[in-house]
N, C-alpha and C positions, 0 to 999 in steps of 0.2 A: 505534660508531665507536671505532679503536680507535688509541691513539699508539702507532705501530714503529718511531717513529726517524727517521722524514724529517723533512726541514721544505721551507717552499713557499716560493716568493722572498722574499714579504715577513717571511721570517725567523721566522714560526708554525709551529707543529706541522699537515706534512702528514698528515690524522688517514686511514687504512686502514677500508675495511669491509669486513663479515664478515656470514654468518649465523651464529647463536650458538646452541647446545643444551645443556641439562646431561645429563649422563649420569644416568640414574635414573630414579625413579617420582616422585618428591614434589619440588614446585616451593624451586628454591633461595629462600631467605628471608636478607634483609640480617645482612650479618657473618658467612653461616654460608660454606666453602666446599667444595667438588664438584670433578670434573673434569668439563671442559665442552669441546666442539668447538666447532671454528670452520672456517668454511666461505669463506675470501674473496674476494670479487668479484672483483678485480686483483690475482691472485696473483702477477704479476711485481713489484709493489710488496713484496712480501713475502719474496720470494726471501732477501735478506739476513739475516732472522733464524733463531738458533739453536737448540738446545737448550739450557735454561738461563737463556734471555735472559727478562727481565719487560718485558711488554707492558701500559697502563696504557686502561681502557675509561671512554671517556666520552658526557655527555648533553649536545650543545653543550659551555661551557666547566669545570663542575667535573665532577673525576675519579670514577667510581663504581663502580671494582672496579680489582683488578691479574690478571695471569695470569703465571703460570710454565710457558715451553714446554717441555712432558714429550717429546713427538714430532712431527715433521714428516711429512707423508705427503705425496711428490710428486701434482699432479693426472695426472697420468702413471700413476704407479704405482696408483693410487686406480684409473683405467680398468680396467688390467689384468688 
């Protein structure tokens, strides 16, 4: 689950999901970091964010990683 910046009427963080993969052979280990895809369910939820923008990944309520968006790939263009 990942915070992008909505929130939901009652004024919480609408949290975004995703499927999530690291790039590489050997599994990411806490504190260390990778570049990782993300794959999201409701990508009109997503629309909004940039390149640049930090995205913050959670397990329910505390936070358990950040992401900085390197590239967006429309689902569109991913088809094609």
């Amino acid at each position: 689950m990942w915070n992008i910046g909505l929130v939901a009427p009652e004024d919480e963080p609408l949290l975004g999901i995703a499927r999530f993969w690291v790039e590489g052979r050997d599994p990411l280990k806490p504190g260390e970091c990778r570049s990782v895809r993300l794959l999201p369910l409701t990508f009109e939820h997503w629309r909004h964010l940039r390149e640049g923008d930090v995205i913050t990944m959670h397990e329910m309520r505390p936070r358990v990683g950040t992401a900085l968006i390197t590239e967006i790939i429309s689902p569109v263009a991913a088809i094609s």
